[in-house]
N, C-alpha and C positions, 0 to 999 in steps of 0.2 A: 305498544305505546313506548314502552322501553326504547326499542330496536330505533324506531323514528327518532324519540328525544337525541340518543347517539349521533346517526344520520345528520340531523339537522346542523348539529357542530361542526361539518365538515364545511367548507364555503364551496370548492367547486362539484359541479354538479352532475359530473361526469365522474366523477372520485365517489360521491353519495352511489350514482346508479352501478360501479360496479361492486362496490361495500354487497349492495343487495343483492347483487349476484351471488356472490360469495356467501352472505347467509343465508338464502336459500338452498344453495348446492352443500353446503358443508353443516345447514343447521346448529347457527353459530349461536348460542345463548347470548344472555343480554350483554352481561358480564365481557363474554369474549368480544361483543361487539364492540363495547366499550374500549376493549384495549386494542383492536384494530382501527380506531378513530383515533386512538392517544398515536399509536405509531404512525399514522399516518399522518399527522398534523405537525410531527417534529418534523423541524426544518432541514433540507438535505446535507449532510457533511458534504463538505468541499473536498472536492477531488487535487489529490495532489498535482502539480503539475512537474512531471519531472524533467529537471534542470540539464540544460543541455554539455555535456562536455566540454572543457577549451580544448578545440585541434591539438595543439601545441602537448597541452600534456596527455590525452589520446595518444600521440604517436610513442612520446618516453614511455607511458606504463606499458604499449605493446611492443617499445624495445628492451624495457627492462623484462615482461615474461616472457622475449623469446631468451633472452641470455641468461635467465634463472631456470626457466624451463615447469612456471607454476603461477599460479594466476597472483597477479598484482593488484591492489585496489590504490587510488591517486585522491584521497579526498581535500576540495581543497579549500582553506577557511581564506578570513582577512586577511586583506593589505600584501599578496605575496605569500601567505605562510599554507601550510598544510600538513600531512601527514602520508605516510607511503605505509601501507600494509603488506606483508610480504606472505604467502598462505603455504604449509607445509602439512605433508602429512603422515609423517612416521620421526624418528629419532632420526634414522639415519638420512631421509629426506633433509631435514634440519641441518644435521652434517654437511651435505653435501651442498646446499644452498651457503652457510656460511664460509667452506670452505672456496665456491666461486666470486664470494665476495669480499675475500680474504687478496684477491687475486687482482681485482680491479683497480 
């Protein structure tokens, strides 16, 4: 009776019949039934969609790591502005990256 009361909170009916699958196959107590009807009723999070590159700074961040020689990130905020992250990975990586752009 439990298991049904559960069931019946779900609205579609094809989600109800395979809940029963499921406690049949795994002998899901009431309880656990319970919280696979709460999971399944929360609404799905939104998938991000991720934002497409501008060409434009595409090409700059892939000409600035080929002449740094280390991967670059170009994130880019309002109006024009943004930020450039430059990725190192020792002391003397460091070095040698500031030194090339000591240079430019």
């Amino acid at each position: 009776m439990g298991h049904a009361r559960a069931l019946l909170s779900l609205e579609k009916e094809h989600v109800q019949l395979e809940l029963v699958r499921e406690i049949l196959s795994h002998g899901l107590s009431v309880r656990a039934t319970e919280r696979r009807v709460s999971e399944l009723s929360k609404p799905a999070k939104p998938t991000l969609v991720a934002k497409r590159e501008n060409p434009n700074v595409t090409s700059v961040r892939e000409e600035i790591q080929r002449k740094l020689g280390t991967k670059v990130e170009i994130k880019e905020k309002s109006a024009g502005k943004g930020e450039i992250r430059i990725q190192y990975f020792s002391t003397a990586d460091l070095t040698r990256i500031v030194d090339l752009l000591k240079n430019i």
